[in-house]
VEXRO-205560 format. One record per residue (C-alpha): x, y, z. Coordinates in steps of 0.2 Angstrom, whole numbers, plus 5000, padded with zeros to 4 digits. Each point is the difference from the previous one (the first is absolute). Layout:
N
XYZ ...
This chain:
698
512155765279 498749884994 501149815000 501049915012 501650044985 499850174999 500050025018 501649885004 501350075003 499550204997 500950065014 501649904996 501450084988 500549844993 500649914986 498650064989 500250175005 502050004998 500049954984 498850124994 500750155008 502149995000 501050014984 500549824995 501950035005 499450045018 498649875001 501449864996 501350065012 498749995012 499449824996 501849975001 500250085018 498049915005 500749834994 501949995001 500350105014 500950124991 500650185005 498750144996 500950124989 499350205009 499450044982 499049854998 499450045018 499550164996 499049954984 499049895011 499650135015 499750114987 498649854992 499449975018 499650175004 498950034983 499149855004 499850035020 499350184994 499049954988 498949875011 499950155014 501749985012 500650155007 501749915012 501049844998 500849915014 501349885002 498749835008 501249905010 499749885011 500950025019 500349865012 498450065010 499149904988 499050094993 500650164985 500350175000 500250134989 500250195000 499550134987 500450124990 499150114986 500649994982 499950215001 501650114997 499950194999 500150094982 500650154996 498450084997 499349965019 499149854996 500549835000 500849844989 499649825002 501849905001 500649865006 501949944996 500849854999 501150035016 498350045008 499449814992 501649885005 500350105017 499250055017 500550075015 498749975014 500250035018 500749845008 500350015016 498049965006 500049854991 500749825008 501749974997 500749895016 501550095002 500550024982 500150185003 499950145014 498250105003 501050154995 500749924984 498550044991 500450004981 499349864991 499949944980 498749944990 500449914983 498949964984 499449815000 499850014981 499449844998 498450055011 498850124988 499650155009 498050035003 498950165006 499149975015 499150175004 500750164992 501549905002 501349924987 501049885012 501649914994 500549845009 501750015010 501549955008 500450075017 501550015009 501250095011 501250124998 501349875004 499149884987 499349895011 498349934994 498550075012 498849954989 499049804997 500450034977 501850025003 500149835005 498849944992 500850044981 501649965007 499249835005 499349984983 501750024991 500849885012 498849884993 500150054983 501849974998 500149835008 498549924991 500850064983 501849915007 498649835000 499150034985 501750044990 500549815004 498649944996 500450094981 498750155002 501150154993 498250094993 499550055020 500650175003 499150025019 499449875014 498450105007 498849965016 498450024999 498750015011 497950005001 499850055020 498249975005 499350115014 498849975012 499250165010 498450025011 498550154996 499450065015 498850155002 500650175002 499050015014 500349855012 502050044997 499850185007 499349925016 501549895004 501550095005 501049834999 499749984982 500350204998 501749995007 500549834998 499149914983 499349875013 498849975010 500949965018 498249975010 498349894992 499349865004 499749844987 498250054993 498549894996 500549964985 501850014990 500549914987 499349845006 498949974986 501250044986 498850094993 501050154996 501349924989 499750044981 498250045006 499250134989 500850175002 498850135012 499450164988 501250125010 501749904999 499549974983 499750164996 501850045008 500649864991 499750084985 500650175003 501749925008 500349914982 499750164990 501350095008 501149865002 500049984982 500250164996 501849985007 500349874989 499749875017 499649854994 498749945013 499049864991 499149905015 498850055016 498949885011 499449995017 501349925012 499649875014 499850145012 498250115002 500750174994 501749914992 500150014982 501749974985 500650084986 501349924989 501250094984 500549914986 502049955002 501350154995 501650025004 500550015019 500650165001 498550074990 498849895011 500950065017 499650204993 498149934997 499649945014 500650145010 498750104987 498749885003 500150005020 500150184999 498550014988 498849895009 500050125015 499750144991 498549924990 499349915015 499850185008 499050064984 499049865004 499750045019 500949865003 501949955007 501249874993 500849915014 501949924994 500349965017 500749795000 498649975017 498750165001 499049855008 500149865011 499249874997 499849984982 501250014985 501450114998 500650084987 501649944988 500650074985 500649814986 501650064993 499949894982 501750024997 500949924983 501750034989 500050024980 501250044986 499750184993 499449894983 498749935011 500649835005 499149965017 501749895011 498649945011 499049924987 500449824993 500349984986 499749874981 501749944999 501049905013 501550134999 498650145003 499549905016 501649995006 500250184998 498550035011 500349875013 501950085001 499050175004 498749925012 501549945012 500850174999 498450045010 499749845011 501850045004 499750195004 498749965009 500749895012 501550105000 499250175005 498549945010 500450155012 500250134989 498449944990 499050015017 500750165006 499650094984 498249985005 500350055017 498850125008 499150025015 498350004991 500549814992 500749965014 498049985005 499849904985 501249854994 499649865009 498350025002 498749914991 499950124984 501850004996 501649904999 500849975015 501850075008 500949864992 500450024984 500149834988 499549994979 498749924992 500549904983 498549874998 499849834996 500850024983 501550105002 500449905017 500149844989 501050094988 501250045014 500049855008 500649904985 501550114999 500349985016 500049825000 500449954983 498749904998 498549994986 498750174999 498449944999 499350104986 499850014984 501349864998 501049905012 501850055000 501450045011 500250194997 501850094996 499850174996 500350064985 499949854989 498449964991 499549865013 499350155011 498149994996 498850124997 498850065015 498750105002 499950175007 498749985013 499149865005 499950035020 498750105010 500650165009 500749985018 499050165008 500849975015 501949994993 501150175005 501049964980 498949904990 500449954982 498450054988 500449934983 501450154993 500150115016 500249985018 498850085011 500650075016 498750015010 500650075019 499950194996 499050105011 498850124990 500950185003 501849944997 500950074986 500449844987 501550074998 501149935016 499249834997 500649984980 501750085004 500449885012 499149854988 500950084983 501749995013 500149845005 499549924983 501450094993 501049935012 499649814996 500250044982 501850105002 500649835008 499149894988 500950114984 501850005011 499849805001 499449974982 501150124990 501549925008 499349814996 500949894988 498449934995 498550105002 498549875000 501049905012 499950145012 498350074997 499649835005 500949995016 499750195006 498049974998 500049845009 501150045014 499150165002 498349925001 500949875012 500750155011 498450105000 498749875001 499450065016 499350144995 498649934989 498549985007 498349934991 498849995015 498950135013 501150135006 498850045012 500149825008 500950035017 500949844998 500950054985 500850165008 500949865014 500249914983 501150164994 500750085014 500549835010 500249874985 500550114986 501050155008 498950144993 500050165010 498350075007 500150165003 498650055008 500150205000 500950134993 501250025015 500449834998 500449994981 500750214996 501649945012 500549884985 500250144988 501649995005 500649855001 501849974993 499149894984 498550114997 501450175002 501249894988 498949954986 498750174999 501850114999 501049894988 498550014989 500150205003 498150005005 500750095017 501350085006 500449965018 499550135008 498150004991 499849835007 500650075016 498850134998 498549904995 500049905017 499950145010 498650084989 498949844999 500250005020 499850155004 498449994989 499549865008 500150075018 499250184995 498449894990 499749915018 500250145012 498750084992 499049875003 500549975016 499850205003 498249994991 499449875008 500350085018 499250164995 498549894992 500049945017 500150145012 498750144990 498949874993 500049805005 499950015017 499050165002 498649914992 500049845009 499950105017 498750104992 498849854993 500249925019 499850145007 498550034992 499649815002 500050025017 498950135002 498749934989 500249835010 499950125017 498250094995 499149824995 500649945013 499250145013 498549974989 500049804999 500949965015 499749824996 501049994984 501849944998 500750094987 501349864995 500450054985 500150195007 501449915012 500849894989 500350134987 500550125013 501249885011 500849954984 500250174992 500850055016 501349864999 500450034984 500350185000 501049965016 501149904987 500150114986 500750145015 501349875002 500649964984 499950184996 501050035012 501349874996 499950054980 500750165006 501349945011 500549914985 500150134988 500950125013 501249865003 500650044980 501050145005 501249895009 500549894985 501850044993 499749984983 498649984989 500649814997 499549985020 498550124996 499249894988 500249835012 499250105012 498650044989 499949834994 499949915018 499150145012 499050144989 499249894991 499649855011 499350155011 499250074987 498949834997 499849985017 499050165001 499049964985 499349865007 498750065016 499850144988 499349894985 498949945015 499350155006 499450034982 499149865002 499150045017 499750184997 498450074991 500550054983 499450195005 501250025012 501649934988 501050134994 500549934985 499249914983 500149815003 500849904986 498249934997 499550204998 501750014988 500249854991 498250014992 500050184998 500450024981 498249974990 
């Protein structure tokens, strides 16, 4: 394949290929099922598999596999040949309809938090039609649902689409009042951009820290980091280049829309960023593209960190959720619009999200919850703990005259009523990004910036696609039952900008006085860790408004707490466990070993030149011996810590425990042992250095 368009999408049984292949009858029911939501007649399903198959076989697959997406965070999948026996001893290439809308893979290995019992094993997996299928290998994989044989959801799509349809239905509620009856579907989409790290092949084998864990948990600050900020949209090194360009051929070949890469802040930090497509379509991608950068980086000799903190120090790594909500006729309800009703409209829309926002602050920072990101909001790279919404200068004046009823300052001076043609025109974006906002407002979309770089999208847009359509179920309730519509447009935007005021915030997130400002002034939450936050899952509110909308059942939210946790506290004692090991076989053996060795150097020059002092033999060895005296001790005390584990009684007391021992421990160790880096001759470290690491890739 010679051009960009040939290649696109070549691995992808979509639209193009549908239409070319089924019968016209079949290829309409299954636009109707794609794009209404309407049951798949089994004869129109087998059509398809039949389709799929020809097309899979042609381009050299030989299994299929039902891709789905587990809450370990990562997919899975499980295959199975399109071979049958014939008659005559050889075989047939099928594959049925059944075989395409329903799987049954072994559930009982997979996290479920109590949804089911180990030995209720029985799982199902369900065709996501609205997600093309796509070979990767010699392997046709079909997008699914996955769930339990009682029909809870174990899977991050489930509730994603449910999510999705929740928003859908209440947005059409709005735009019905507002006399749109052409809309058929409310859609989000997103554009997520990814941040990851290359790293040699070579230095990663050498650290077990970043083998077992995806961080580095020893290494001192190097000469030189990203002081100079150099690195940022500096010219792109010929081997990450040259990985650059293989990565976007077989993105692309999957129909990925991957359209931006750059040189992060960071030495060794780089982006990619995909055009904007539909949440649920963008959630499957990403997965694809984490998946796919690994496997090219190790092509490449090298290896793709996605870890939120691989290095202390210098920037971490986010992943920008650009997240936005349009008719299924292509009518962006984030972007302003030419007439004064249209602005309404869109202001009606941006408070549905100031209002969620605000609302679900909690479930917004718990759906980035990791132990990995825990490492990264709040530091100096990414959007702090406290979440707040950036609007800009514009918008805020806007809001303000609403609120106060008194003159916009913009095109024309007026008081502002919504829907009456006093409401001026304004324009769509006249304010410079806030980088360090968690929910900044970037013209027609919103970008929410305090994901970690290996979390699924999914949790994060199911809990944003929730809680707008929650603000808009009670904004339709109030204004269907209105005597006067524009009256109480009126009223319900300016008492909800009034209500949720305190949210906004134009100026440095990273500014320590505006995190008093929030937590003390305004009454935001800060949840500083995952233990802290995953506990509000359940509170009465969140329970309430994520199960009215039917995005969860109960016992999936029950069941998602105790997964995130337990996650949580299995991430950390690996490190925990990892660090002592590093320790014990490799650390301390080679401080003794370099003094020791000192010392006998410092010994024969002095039976030789008994005149000498050997101060800086001494004063390398005295402090060497006091440091490795320490790192014994907090060793020691990191294991007591992580022994102590066993006595919590539940995985709620497991994960304070974690938060306010392991860890603190944990940094406590990393200290005198970031020092003896320092002291000790570089032959005698065990380890690369992040100076050896980060300026690695040529």
């Amino acid at each position: 394949m010679s051009t960009v368009p040939e290649m696109f999408g070549s691995m992808v049984f979509d639209d193009r290929d549908m239409r070319s292949s089924l019968p016209a009858d079949v290829y309409a029911s299954l636009r109707e099922t794609i794009d209404e939501g309407k049951e798949l007649d089994i004869s129109v399903a087998n059509a398809v598999a039949d389709a799929m198959k020809d097309w899979a076989v042609e381009r050299g697959a030989t299994h299929f596999t039902h891709w789905f997406q587990p809450l370990t965070g990562i997919t899975a999948e499980k295959h199975d040949s399109f071979i049958d026996p014939s008659p005559d001893g050889g075989v047939i290439m099928q594959f049925s309809g059944k075989e395409l809308i329903k799987g049954e893979p072994d559930a009982s290995s997979f996290p479920s938090g109590g949804l089911r019992a180990t030995f209720e094993a029985r799982g199902y997996t369900a065709w996501d039609p609205t997600s093309y299928a796509f070979i990767k290998g010699n392997t046709l994989c079909i997008p699914t649902a996955f769930c339990s044989y009682s029909g809870h959801a174990l899977d991050k799509k489930t509730p994603l689409l449910r999510s999705m349809e929740a928003l859908s239905k209440q947005a059409l509620r709005i735009l019905r009042l507002f006399g749109n009856d052409t809309a058929k579907r409310v859609v989000s989409s997103v554009g997520p951009e990814q941040e990851y790290f290359l790293i040699t092949k070579e230095m990663y084998d050498q650290r077990p820290d970043l083998r077992f864990t995806g961080r580095t948990l020893f290494g001192a600050k190097p000469p030189k980091g990203q002081e100079l900020d150099d690195h940022y949209f500096g010219a792109i090194k010929p081997g990450v280049a040259a990985f650059m360009e293989d990565l976007n051929r077989e993105l692309w070949k999957l129909g990925i829309l991957a359209k931006t890469e750059h040189n992060e802040v960071a030495p060794a930090q780089h982006e990619l960023a995909p055009i904007y497509t539909t949440t649920n379509i963008a959630t499957d991608h990403n997965q694809l593209t984490m998946e796919i950068m690994q496997k090219v980086a190790a092509r490449h000799g090298l290896v793709c960190l996605l870890h939120e903190k691989p290095f202390a120090g210098v920037n971490g790594s986010g992943k920008h959720n650009n997240w936005s909500i349009a008719t299924d006729t292509g009518v962006n309800l984030l972007s302003p619009g030419d007439t004064p009703y249209e602005n309404a409209q869109f202001l009606l829309f941006l408070c549905a999200v100031i209002k969620a926002v605000d609302d679900y602050q909690d479930l917004l920072r718990l759906s980035v919850a990791t132990a990995g990101n825990d490492h990264r909001l709040g530091a100096n790279e990414a959007p702090p703990a406290v979440v707040s919404m950036f609007l800009g200068d514009e918008l805020n004046a806007v809001l303000t005259a609403i609120e106060t009823d008194t003159p916009y300052e913009g095109t024309k001076k007026t008081v502002m009523k919504l829907g009456v043609d006093v409401l001026p025109k304004f324009n769509r974006d006249t304010t410079d990004r806030n980088r360090t906002s968690p929910f900044a407002f970037t013209g027609n979309k919103f970008e929410f910036r305090m994901l970690g770089s290996s979390n699924s999208i999914a949790c994060a847009n199911i809990m944003l696609n929730a809680a707008v359509a929650e603000s808009l179920r009670i904004y339709a309730d109030r204004l269907e039952a209105a005597d006067d519509f524009e009256d109480a447009l009126h009223d319900m935007i300016k008492k909800t900008i009034k209500d949720h005021r305190r949210i906004i915030f134009n100026g440095n997130g990273y500014d320590d006085e505006w995190i008093r400002e929030a937590t003390m002034k305004r009454g935001l939450s800060n949840y500083r860790t995952t233990a802290d936050c995953m506990p509000h899952l359940l509170d009465e509110k969140n329970v309430a408004m994520l199960t009215g909308l039917g995005v969860f059942t109960v016992e999936e939210l029950h069941s998602r707490r105790d997964i995130m946790l337990e996650n949580y506290c299995k991430s950390v004692v690996i490190e925990a466990n990892t660090m002592i090991n590093m320790v014990h076989k490799r650390i301390a053996p080679a401080i003794t070993r370099f003094t020791a060795d000192l010392a006998k150097e410092m010994k024969e020059k002095k039976d030789v030149f008994p005149e000498l002092e050997c101060s800086y033999e001494k004063d390398i060895i005295g402090r060497l011996s006091g440091i490795t005296d320490c790192i014994a001790k907090k060793c020691d005390e990191l294991e007591k810590a992580v022994m102590k584990l066993s006595d919590a009684s539940d995985i709620l007391e497991e994960s304070c425990l974690i938060r306010d021992s392991v860890l603190p421990k944990m940094a406590e160790l990393r200290v005198p042992c970031d020092t003896a880096e320092l002291l000790t001759a570089k032959s005698y470290w065990p380890f690369p250095t992040y100076g050896d690491i980060l300026f690695s890739v040529r």
